[in-house]
N, C-alpha and C positions, 0 to 999 in steps of 0.2 A: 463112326458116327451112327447114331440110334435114326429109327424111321421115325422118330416124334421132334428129332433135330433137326432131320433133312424138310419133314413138313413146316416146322418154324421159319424156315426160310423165305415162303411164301407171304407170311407176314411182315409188319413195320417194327417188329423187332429184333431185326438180323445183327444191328451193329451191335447191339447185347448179348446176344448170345455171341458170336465170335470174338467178342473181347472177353469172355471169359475161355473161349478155345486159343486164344492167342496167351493165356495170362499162364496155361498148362504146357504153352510152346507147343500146342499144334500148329503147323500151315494150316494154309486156307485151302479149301475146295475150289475149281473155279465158279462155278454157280456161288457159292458161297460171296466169292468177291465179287461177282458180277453185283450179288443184292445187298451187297455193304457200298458199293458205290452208289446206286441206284437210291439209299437211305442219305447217304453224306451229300449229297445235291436235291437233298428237301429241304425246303425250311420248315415243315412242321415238328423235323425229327430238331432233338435239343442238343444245345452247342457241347451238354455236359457227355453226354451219350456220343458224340463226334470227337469227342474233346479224347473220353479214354480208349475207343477204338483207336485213334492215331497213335496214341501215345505207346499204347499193347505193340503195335503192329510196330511200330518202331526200338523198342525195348528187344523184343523177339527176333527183327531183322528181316527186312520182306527177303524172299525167295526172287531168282531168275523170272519161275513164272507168274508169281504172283503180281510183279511192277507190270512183266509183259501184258498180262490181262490188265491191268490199271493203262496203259498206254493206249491201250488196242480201243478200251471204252471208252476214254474221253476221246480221243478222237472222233468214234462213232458223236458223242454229242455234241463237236465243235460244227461253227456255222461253216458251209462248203463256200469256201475263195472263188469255184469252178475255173480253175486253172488245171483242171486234169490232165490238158496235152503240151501244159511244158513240164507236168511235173519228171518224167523217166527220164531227160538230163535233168534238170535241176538239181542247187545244191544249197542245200542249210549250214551257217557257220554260226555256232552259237553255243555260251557256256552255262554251267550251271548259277555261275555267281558267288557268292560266297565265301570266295577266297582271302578274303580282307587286305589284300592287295591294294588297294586306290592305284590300280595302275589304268594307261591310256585305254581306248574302246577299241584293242585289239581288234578283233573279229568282226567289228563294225566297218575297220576301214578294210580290212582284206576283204571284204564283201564287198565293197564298192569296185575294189583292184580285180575281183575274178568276176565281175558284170562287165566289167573296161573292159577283160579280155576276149567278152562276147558267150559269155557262160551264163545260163540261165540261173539268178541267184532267187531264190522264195526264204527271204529273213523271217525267223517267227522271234520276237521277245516284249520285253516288256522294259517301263520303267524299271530303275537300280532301287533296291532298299537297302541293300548294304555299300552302295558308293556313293561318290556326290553327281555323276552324269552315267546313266546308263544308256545301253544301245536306243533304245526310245527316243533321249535328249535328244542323242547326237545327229540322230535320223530326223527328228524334227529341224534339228538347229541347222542343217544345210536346203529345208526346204521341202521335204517328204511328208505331207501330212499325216499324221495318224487317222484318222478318221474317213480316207477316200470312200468313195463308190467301187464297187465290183467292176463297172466298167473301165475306171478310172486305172483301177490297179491292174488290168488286162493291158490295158493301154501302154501302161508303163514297163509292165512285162515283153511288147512287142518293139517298143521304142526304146530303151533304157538296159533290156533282160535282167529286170531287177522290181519288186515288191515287196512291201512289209506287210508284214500281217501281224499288228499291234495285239498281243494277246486277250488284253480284257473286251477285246471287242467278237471276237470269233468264239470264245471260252464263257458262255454265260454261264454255263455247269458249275465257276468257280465261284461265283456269288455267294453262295451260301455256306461257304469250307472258309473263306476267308476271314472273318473273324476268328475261327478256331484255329488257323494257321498261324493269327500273330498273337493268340496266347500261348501258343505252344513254344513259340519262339522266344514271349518270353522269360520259358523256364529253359529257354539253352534245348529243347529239345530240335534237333532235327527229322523232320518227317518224310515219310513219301514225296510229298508235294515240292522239297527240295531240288526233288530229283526229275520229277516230272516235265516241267514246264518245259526244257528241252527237246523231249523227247513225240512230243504231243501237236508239230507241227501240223494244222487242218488239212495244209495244200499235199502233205505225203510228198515232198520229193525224195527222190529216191537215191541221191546220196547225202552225204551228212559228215561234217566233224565236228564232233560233238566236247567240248568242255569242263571236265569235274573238276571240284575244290576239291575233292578227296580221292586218292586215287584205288581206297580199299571199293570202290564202284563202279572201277573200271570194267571189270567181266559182268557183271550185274544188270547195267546199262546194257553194256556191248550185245549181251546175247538176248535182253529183252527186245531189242531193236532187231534184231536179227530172226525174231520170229517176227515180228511187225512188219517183214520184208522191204528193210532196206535195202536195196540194190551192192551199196557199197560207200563204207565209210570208217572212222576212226573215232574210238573216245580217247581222249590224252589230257594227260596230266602232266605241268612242266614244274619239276624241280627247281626250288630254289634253297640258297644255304643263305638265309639274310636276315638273322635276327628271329623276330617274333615269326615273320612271313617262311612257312618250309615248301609252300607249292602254290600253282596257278593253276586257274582254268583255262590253259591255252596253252598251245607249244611255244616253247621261248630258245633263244639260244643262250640262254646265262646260266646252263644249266643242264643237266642229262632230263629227257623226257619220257615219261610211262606212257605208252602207246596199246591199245588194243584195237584190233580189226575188227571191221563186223562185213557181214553181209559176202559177196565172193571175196572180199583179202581179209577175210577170218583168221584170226589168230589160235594156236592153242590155248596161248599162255602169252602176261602184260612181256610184251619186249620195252627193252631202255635203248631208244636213242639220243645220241648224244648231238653235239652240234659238227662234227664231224661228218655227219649223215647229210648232212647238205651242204658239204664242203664249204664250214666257215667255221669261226673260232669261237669260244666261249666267250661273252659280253656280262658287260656291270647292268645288274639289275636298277640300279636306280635311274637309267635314263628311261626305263618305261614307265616312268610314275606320272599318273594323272591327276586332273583338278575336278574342280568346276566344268560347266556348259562351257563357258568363254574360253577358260583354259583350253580345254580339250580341240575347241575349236583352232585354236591359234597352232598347236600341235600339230592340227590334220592339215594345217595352211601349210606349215613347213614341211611335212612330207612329200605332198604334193610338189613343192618346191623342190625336193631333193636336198632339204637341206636341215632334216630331223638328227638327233642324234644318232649315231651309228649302232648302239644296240637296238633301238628302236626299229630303224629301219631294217636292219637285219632278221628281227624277231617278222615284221611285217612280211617282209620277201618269204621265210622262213614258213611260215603260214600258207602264204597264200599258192606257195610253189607243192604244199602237200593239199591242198581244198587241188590245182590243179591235177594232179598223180590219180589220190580220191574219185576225180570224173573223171578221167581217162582222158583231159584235155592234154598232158606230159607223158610221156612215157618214164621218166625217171625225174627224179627230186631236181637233179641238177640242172635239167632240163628245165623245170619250173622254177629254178631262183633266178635264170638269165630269164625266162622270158618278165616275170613279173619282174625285177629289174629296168626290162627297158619299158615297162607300163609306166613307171614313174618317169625314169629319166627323158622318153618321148615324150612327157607332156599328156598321155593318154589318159590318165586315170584324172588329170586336171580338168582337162575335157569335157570328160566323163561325170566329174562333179559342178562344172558348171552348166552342162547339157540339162544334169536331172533338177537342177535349181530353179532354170529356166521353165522347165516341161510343167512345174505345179502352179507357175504363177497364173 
């Protein structure tokens, strides 16, 4: 890089010039992306000039540290939850999306199942644009406001050990990348931003399993997180052999799952477990398929009930016995399928969801 390139940086036309350092496959510098972010959350910079930076940057394939820097900075600009001292237990269970799945809000309701078991849970997501009920719906539709007060959501953190933190509300930085996100999408491209929104938790708890539609981002994510000092967490991707659908954003048991460790249970390299791993048998993917709000709802009635379909509930236990392992509530997997097991079957997690229904009225 020349000293007339490195001084260009200081101007408001950084995302042009590194979209032509992207367009030669160079990486980025990190200052360099420090002030290509700092341009993509202006509004005075234009949608077209945002528009071909993503598109370069995605073409070319970000690097380990280049998302890590993209994580590291939104962060710095999301609003602070000030939930600082639940965050070193706490745990995020959330995917990327985009699986094209329509299956149930997996990780919504193992969230609810590892707060029953008295685990600090800090949920970050957002409405679904690619399902008909995403974690948002579902969080709303048992009574969790999107839009609480800071106090409110502390509140619920000491009563409940559980908060949402609806992303368009803590994330104003995304205001102005958002229209250039869903033209991009409408050319089939996938960007950064794909990848992001998981990873970009404001409240920082410090552990995490985290969800990708594609499991070539497993290491990618994994080790970006792992300079953002995660404590301890998993990205995983769950095989499926079903037709159009070959993978989930979540570990499943109908199916071998790509697993990467971050943070102290770091991996070298994606390991595959199978459902063997938590001593239980492979299951038929179509009992995890979801609907609608209503639907979904009716689904989460009969778990709670104990009386959901068997892959389902199996995938459920399956989850929530590795988010246990994850925070060091288990000692071993097998240990987390009995206990989250008797979450349901005692009525706990029932509880649990009429407790937090009650707490917002």
């Amino acid at each position: 890089y020349s000293d007339s390139f490195l001084s260009a940086m200081n101007n408001n036309n950084q995302l042009f010039i590194s979209t032509n350092n992207l367009k030669q496959n160079n990486n980025l510098l990190e200052q360099e992306v420090v002030s290509c972010i700092a341009e993509l959350t202006k509004e005075t910079v234009s949608a077209k000039i945002k528009t071909d930076f993503l598109r370069e940057l995605a073409k070319k394939g970000e690097t380990d540290d280049e998302l890590a820097i993209f994580i590291r900075e939104f962060r710095k600009m999301s609003i602070d939850p000030e939930l600082q001292d639940f965050a070193p237990t706490a745990l995020d269970l959330c995917g990327t999306g985009g699986d094209k799945a329509n299956s149930f809000n997996i990780s919504t309701f193992v969230s609810f199942l590892v707060a029953s078991a008295g685990i600090p849970v800090i949920k970050h997501g957002n409405r679904s644009i690619s399902s008909k009920c995403g974690s948002a719906d579902l969080i709303e539709g048992i009574g969790i406001p999107l839009d609480a007060p800071l106090p409110i959501m502390r509140s619920s953190m000491e009563k409940l050990n559980y908060t949402f933190l609806f992303a368009p509300k803590f994330h104003p930085a995304f205001k102005h990348i958002a229209p250039v996100r869903k033209a991009l999408a409408k050319e089939g491209i996938i960007t950064i931003f794909n990848l992001l929104g998981p990873t970009i938790n404001p409240a920082k708890p410090a552990n995490q399993v985290l969800g990708v539609f594609d499991p070539n981002y497993l290491p990618k994510i994994g080790n970006a997180l792992t300079s953002n000092k995660v404590n301890s967490g998993l990205v995983v991707h769950g095989l499926i052999d079903n037709g159009e659908i070959s993978g989930v954003d979540e570990l499943t048991n109908c199916g071998g799952n790509s697993v990467y460790g971050i943070g102290k249970i770091k991996t070298r390299e994606i390991e595959t477990w199978q459902p063997e791993k938590w001593n239980t048998e492979k299951g038929d993917f179509t009992e995890l398929s979801g609907g609608n709000l209503d639907q979904n709802l009716r689904i989460m009635n009969d778990l709670r009930e104990n009386k959901a379909p068997p892959s389902l509930k199996t995938t459920i236990l399956l989850n929530a016995s590795t988010a246990f392992w994850v925070q060091g509530k288990c000692s071993s997997l097998g240990e987390g399928m009995e206990l989250a097991d008797s979450l349901i079957v005692d009525g706990v997690v029932k509880n649990w969801l009429e407790k937090a229904s009650y707490f917002f009225k």
